[in-house]
N, C-alpha and C positions, 0 to 999 in steps of 0.2 A: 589057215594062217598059223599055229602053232609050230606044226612041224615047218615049214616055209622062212618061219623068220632067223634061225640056226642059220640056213644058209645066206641069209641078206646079211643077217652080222658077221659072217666070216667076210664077206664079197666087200661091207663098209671097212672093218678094219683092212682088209688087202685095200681097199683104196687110199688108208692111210686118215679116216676118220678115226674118232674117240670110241665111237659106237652107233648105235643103232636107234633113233626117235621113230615110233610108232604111234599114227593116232588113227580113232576110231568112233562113229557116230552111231549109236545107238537107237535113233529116230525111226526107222525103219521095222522095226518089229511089231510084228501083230500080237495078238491078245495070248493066243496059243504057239507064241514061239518061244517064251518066258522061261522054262524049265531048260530046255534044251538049247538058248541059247548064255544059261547061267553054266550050265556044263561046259561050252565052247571058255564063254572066261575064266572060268578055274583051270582049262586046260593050258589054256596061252599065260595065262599068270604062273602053272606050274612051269612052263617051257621055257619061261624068260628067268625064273632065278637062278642067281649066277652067270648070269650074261649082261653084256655092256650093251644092255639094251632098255629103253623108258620108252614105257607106253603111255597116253593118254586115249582114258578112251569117256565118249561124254554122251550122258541121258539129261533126255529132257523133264526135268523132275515132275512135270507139271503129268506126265502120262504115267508115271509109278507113283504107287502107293506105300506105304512106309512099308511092308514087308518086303516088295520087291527093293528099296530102296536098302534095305537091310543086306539082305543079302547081291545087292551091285557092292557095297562098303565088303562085304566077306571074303568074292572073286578075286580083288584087287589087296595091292599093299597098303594103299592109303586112299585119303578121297578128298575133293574138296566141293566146298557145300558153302552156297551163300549168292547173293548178288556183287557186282562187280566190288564193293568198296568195305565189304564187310564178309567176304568170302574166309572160310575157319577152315583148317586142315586137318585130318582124324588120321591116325593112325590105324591099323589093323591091329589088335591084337596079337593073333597067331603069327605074325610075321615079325613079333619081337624078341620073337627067343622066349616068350613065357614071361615077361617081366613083371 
């Protein structure tokens, strides 16, 4: 998906979209896919800045633990965390310029 989605935003904006919405379910991963598929989100997170592209991509908190949950928050720009009516939004750090 990383290198893939370059070409879906160029193909969105020639069709005269704003950009490119990506989403993505995380349910799926076994015990031992953890490492390396934390690698896949930092790479697709590095491939999308600077591009008119927004991903949502979504874990089932109830199957990560707070360190994997730490770092899904790291992968990404931002996150959101909560149930439907009290759900909080967190920024990333590193994706603030340092502030």
């Amino acid at each position: 998906m990383p290198y893939a989605v370059a070409g879906e935003e160029e193909r969105a904006l020639a069709e005269g979209y704003n950009g490119l919405r990506i989403a993505g379910d995380a349910r799926f991963l076994m015990a031992g896919d953890w490492s390396t598929f934390m690698e896949y989100e930092h790479a697709a997170t590095s491939r999308c800045n600077g591009r008119r592209i927004v991903t949502l991509c979504s874990y089932a908190r109830a199957q990560c633990n707070d360190q994997q949950m730490s770092e899904v928050m790291y992968a990404h720009h931002c996150a959101l965390e909560g149930p439907d009516a009290d759900v909080q939004a967190f920024a990333v750090y590193q994706f603030l310029g340092g502030l």
